[in-house]
C-alpha positions as CSV (number, residue, x, y, z in Angstrom):
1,X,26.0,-88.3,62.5
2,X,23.6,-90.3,60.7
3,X,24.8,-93.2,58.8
4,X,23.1,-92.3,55.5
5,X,24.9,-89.1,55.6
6,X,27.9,-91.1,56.3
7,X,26.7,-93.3,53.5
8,X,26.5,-91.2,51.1
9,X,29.6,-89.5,51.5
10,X,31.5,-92.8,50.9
11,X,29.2,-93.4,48.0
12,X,30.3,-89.8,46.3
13,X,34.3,-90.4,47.3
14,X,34.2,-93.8,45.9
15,X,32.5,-92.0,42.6
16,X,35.8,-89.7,42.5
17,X,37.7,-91.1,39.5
18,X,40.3,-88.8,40.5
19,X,40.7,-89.8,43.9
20,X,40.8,-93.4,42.8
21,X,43.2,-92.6,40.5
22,X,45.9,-91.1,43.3
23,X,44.7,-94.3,45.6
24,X,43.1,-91.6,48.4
25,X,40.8,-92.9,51.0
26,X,37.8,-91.0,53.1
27,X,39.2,-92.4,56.1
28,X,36.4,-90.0,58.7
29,X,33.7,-88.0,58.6
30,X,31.3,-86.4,60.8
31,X,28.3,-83.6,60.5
32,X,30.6,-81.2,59.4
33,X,34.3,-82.4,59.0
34,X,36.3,-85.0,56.8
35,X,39.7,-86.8,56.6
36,X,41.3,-87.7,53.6
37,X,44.9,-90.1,53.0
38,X,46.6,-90.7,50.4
39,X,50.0,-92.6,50.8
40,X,53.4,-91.0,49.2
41,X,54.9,-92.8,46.7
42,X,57.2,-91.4,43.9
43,X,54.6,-90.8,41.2
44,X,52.7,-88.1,43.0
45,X,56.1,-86.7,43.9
46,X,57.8,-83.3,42.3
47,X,61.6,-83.4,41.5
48,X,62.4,-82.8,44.5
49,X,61.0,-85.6,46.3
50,X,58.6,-83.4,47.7
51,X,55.1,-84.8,47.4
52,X,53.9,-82.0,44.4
53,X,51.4,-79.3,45.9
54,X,48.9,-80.7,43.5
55,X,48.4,-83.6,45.1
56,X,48.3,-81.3,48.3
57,X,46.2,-79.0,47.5
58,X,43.6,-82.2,45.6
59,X,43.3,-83.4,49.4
60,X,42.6,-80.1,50.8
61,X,40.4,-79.1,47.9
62,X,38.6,-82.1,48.3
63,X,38.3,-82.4,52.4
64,X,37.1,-78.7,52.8
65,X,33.9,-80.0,50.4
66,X,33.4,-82.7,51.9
67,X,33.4,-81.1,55.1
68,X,30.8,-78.5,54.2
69,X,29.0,-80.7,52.6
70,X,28.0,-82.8,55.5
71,X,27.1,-79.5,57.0
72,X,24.9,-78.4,54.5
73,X,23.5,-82.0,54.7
74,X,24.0,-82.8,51.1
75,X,26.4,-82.6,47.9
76,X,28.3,-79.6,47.4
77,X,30.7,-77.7,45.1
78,X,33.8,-75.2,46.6
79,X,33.1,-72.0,45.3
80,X,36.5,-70.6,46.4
81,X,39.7,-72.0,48.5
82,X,43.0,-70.8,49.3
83,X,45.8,-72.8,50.3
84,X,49.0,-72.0,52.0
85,X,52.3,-74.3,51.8
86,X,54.2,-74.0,55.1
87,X,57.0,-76.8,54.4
88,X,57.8,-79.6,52.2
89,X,55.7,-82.4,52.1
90,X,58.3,-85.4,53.2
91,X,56.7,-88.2,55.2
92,X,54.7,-91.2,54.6
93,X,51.5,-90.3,54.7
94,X,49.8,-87.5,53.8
95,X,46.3,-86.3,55.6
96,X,43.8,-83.4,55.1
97,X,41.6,-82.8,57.7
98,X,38.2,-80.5,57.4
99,X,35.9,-78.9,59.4
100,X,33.4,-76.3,58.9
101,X,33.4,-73.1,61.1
102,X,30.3,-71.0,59.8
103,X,27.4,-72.4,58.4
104,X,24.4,-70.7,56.6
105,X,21.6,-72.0,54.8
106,X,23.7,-71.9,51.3
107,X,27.1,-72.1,52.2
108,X,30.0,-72.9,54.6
109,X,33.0,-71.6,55.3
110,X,35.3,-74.2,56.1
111,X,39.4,-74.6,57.2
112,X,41.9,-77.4,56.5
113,X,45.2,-78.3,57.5
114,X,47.3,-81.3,55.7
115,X,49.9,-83.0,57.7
116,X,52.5,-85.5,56.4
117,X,52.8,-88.8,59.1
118,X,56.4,-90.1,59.4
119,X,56.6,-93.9,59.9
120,X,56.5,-93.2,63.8
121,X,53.7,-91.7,63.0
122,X,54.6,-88.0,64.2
123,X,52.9,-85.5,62.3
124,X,54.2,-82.2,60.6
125,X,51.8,-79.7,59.2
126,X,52.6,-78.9,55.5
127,X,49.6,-76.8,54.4
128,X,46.8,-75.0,55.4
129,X,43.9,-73.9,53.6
130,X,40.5,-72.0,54.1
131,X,37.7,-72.5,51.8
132,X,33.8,-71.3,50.4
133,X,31.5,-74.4,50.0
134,X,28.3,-74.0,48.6
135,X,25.1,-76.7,47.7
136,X,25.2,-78.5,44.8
137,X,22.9,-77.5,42.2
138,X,21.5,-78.0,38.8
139,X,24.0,-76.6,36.1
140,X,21.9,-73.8,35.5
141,X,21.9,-72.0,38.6
C-alpha cells in the first residue's frame, strides 16, 4: 500500500471529531481493509455494562468506509450498512476490522466483524456487519 494512501487515511481519522471524542484509534490499514480500537470504559457503556451498540456499530460504520475507501483509492461516504449484534460487548478492547470484497469503479461492498479483546487478549466476536461504500463527492451529486 502506498504510504500517501496510508497517509491520508490517518490524516481523515485524525479529522474525525467524533472518533476523537470516543478516544478510537486507526490502528491498520491496507489497499482495501481497516482496523479500528477503541478501549471500554464506563462512559461508552449501556446500563448494563455492556459497551452500548452505538459505540459498536460507530466502529463498524466507520471501518467498513475506511476500508472501501482505500479501495476506491480516495475518500468515501457509506451509502448503506447493516449490522448484526451476536453477544454482549464485555471485554477490554473493542476492534472493528474491514475489508472490501467487491469492488467497482463507484463503489465497494465491504464486511466487518467487531470483536471485544479480554485482558489475555482472547477475542470474542460481538458483531458483524456488511456495508455499501461509495466515492466521496461534491454535495451536489
Amino acid at each position: 500500500m502506498t504510504t500517501d494512501l496510508t497517509r491520508f487515511a490517518h490524516r481523515v481519522f485524525q479529522a474525525q471529531p467524533f472518533s476523537m471524542f470516543l478516544g478510537a484509534e486507526l490502528t491498520a490499514v491496507g489497499p482495501d481493509s481497516a482496523e479500528i480500537r477503541v478501549v471500554n470504559r464506563p462512559e461508552i457503556q449501556q446500563q448494563h455494562g455492556f459497551v452500548h451498540g452505538g459505540v459498536l456499530s460507530y466502529l463498524a460504520d466507520n471501518a467498513l468506509t475506511f476500508a472501501g475507501g482505500l479501495a476506491l483509492g480516495g475518500d468515501a461516504l457509506t451509502a448503506e450498512y447493516k449490522i448484526n449484534y451476536v453477544r454482549p460487548a464485555v471485554g477490554d478492547l473493542v476492534v472493528a476490522r474491514a475489508e472490501a470484497t467487491a469492488t467497482t469503479r463507484r463503489q465497494a461492498v465491504c464486511q466487518c466483524a467487531v470483536y471485544v479483546v479480554s485482558e489475555q487478549g482472547e477475542e470474542h466476536l460481538v458483531a458483524v456487519a456488511q456495508g455499501t461504500i461509495v466515492r466521496a463527492g461534491s454535495p451536489e451529486d
